[in-house]
C-alpha positions, 0 to 999 in steps of 0.5 A: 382201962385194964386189960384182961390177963391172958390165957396161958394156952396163949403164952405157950402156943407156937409162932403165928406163920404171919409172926414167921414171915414177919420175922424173916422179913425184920431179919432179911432188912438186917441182912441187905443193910450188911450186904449193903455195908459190905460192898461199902455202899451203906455208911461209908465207901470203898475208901472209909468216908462217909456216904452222903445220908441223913447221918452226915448232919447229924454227926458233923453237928456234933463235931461242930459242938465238940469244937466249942462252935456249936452256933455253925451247925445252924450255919449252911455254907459251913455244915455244908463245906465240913459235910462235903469236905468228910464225903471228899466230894461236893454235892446237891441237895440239902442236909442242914441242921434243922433241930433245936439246941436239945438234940445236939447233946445226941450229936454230941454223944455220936460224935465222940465215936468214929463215922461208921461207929457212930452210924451203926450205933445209932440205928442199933440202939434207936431201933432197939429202943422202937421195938421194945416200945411197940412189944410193950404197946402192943402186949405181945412179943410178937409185935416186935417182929411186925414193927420191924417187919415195916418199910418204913424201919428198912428207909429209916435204918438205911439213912440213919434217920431219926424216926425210931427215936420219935415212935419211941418217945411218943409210943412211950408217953402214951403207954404211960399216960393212963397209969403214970401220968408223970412219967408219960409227961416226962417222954413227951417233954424230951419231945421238944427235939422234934415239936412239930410232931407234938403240937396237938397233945397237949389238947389231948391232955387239956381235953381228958384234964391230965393236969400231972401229965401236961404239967410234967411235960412242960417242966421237962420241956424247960429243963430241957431248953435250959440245959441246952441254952447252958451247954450250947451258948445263947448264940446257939438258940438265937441261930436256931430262931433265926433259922426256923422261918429260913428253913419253912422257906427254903425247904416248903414256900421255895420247894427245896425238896421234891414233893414225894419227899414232903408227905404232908397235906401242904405237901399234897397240895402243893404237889397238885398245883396249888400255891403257898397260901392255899397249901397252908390253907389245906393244912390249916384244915387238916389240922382242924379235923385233927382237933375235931377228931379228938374231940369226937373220940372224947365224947364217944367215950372211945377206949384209951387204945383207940384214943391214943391211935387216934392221937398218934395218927392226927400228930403225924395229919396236922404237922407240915414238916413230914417226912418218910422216916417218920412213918415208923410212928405209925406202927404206935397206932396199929400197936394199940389198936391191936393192943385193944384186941386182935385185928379183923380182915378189914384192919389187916387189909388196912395194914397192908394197902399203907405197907405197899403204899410207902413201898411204892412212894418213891415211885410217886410224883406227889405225897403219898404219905398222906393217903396212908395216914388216912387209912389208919384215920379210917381205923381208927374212926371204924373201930371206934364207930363201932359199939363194944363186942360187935366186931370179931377177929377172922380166924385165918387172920387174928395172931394170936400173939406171944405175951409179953414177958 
């Protein structure tokens, strides 16, 4: 599929006012989190140490491995001691290790700098990298500003999580799918830092018969999981199989965390009352219509813009282990479908109700992040149910957006 070139009137036309407020609103998260860091309630305290975020584990892992004891990052009570020890208090909750051997040499790097370096480092460069993925995605230059402008990148930021590195990968391996099969199979394999939320590509790949790209993916995969076995130790990858059903256990069948934390359709189930079996059972059909809804994109001959939504969209549907930071994923679906062509009133309509759902998910009992995967499900389904030039962009709503340089 080729996309035409586009007008130049276009490239020269100034910024949309929804582009404007957009950007304000990217440009105020920037300003909170320096509030926030000012009054030494982001990063680190009024005393220099770490505030108790996600960041913590990742960076005491790091030490862990620069100590030539990587094997402890997968040890409990010992992440947890050196997590407290560094905040200079104890605390509840949950913050241990949970990725494979892979995305230590990430801790590893953060690690070699100071706490607060570290942190900001991170978020800086992962987010950075997010943006440039979804501008590149989308076409338009523009979009950078409505990918930072989600609430999902302000959580993601503030507890220095990983999500922007997961739309980047992913946004990535399917920007190059069509044109350098090779290339997108290499961002999918470094995926294996974080495998549930890759499960169901390689059906997409079997299903369009990508053999470059699922082949590149699985020779990077293995590279990857060499590497990390000659730098981390044998006994670093046996504590890590040893800890995956320890973890399914402590964090879903024991409920180690709140149900509006967990987002996935196990989750929801559960949340509902449901037991352990019947919440695997909900998600075992989630995962069903995932594949079923590739399959159907396949056979209505979809664009690759709506196919990759919709791939994207059932990759965050069919996983068990969801969180909110992984929400700025979503902003890869809505950059191809804009990436098809500009928005109509139902699509930012759309848009908006899963912004304002994922504001207000704190404030929910159960996991309302399901409900917003399923709107964009529905646009996706919508836009591809409907045949080629019967749809028009709303004036009042369509942007016309900047072309990429």
């Amino acid at each position: 599929m080729h996309d035409p070139a586009p007008d130049a009137s276009v490239r020269l036309r100034p910024l949309n006012p929804f582009s404007i407020l957009a950007g304000a609103i990217a440009a105020g998260y920037v300003a909170a989190l320096v509030l926030l860091y000012m009054r030494h309630q982001w990063i680190a305290d009024a005393q220099g140490r770490p505030i108790v975020t996600d960041f913590l584990e990742v960076w005491v892992a790091g030490r862990f491995a620069l100590a030539s004891t990587p094997v402890s990052a997968y040890d409990w009570q010992a992440h947890h001691a050196a997590q407290a020890a560094l905040a200079g208090h104890d605390f509840q909750g949950v913050l241990n290790w949970s990725y494979p051997p892979l995305f230590l040499f990430v801790a590893v790097l953060l690690a070699c700098l100071p706490y607060a370096a570290a942190f900001a480092s991170w978020v800086a460069a992962s987010a950075a990298g997010y943006a440039a993925t979804i501008g590149a995605i989308a076409k338009r230059r523009d979009a950078v500003f409505f990918a930072c402008a989600t609430p999902a990148f302000f959580a993601n930021a503030l507890v220095g999580q990983n999500g922007f590195l997961s739309a980047a990968l992913i946004g990535a391996s399917l920007l190059f799918l069509e044109r350098r099969p090779i290339l997108s199979g290499m961002f999918l394999g470094l995926m294996t830092y974080k495998p549930q939320l890759g499960v169901l590509f390689p059906v997409a790949l079997l299903l369009d018969k990508n053999w470059r790209s699922l082949a590149s993916a699985a020779l990077v995969s293995a590279a990857a999981i060499a590497a990390s076995w000659l730098a981390f130790g044998t006994a670093t990858f046996r504590a890590f199989l040893h800890f995956l059903p320890a973890t399914s256990q402590a964090i879903l069948t024991d409920r180690g965390e709140d149900w509006n934390k967990m987002q996935s359709v196990y989750a929801l189930a559960r949340s509902l009352g449901a037991g352990d079996a019947t919440g695997w059972i909900a998600q075992g059909f989630a995962i069903a219509l995932c594949v079923l809804m590739l399959f159907w994109l396949r056979r209505r001959n979809a664009s690759f813009a709506v196919r990759a939504a919709g791939l994207c969209a059932a990759a965050m549907f069919a996983t068990p282990y969801l969180h909110m930071y992984d929400f700025v994923v979503l902003a890869v679906p809505f950059a191809f479908l804009f990436r098809e062509r500009a928005y109509d009133r139902t699509e930012w309509a759309g848009a908006i109700a899963a912004n304002v759902l994922f504001i207000g998910f704190a404030a929910f009992p159960a996991p309302v992040g399901t409900a917003i995967v399923a709107i964009v499900f529905a646009l996706v389904l919508r836009r591809a149910s409907r045949l080629p030039g019967t749809e028009r962009a709303v004036s009042g709503l369509s942007i016309p957006l900047r072309q990429v340089a």
